[in-house]
N, C-alpha and C positions, 0 to 999 in steps of 0.2 A: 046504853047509848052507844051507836057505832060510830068511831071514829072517823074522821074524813077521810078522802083518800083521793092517788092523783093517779091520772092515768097516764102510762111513761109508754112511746113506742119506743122498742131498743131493735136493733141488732145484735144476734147471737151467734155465734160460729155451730156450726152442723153440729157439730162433736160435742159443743158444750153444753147444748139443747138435749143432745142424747143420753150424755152423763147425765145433767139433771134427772132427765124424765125418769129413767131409767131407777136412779138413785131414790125417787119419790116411790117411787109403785112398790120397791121394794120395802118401801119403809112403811108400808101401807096407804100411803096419802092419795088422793086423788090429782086428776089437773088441776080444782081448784085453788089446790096446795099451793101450788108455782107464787105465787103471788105474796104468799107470805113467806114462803122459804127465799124469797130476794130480797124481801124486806128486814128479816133476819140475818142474813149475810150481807147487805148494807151497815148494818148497827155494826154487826162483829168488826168489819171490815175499817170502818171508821173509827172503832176503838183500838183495833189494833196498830193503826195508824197515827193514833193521839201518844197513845201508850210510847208509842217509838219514838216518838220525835218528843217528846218529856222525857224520855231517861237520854234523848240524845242532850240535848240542854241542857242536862242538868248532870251530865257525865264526868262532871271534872270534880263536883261535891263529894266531900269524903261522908260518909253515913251519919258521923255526929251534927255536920252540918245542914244535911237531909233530913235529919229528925228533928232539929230545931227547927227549920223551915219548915217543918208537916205541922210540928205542937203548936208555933204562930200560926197556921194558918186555921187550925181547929180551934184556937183562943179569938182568933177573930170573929169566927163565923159564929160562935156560939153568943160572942157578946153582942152581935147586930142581930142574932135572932129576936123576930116578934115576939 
């Protein structure tokens, strides 16, 4: 089954277009690569971005408190599983 998918027009600066392409072919992929090599650096980019701002929040927690916060949150999740 193939997934949905949306069609985005963007604007790219010259250079980064170049990089890209440039970056694909080497890596053997084709044009039609582009497409999901964005939607891959989308995900990364999004988690990298979560990832940051969770250890920024959570920056003042000394590790024993961070680990009891993680074991509650693994006793929760387990006990509202179907």
């Amino acid at each position: 089954m193939k997934a949905s998918t949306t069609r985005w027009n963007l604007s790219i600066p010259t250079e980064a277009d170049r990089l890209v392409r440039v970056f694909l072919a080497r890596m053997g992929m084709r044009k039609g690569d582009l497409s999901n090599f964005v939607a891959a650096a989308c995900r990364a980019e999004v988690l990298r971005r979560t990832v940051a701002e969770v250890q920024g929040r959570n920056a003042s927690l000394t590790a024993d408190e961070a680990m009891r916060l993680a074991e509650e949150a693994v006793a929760n999740a387990r006990a509202t599983r179907p």
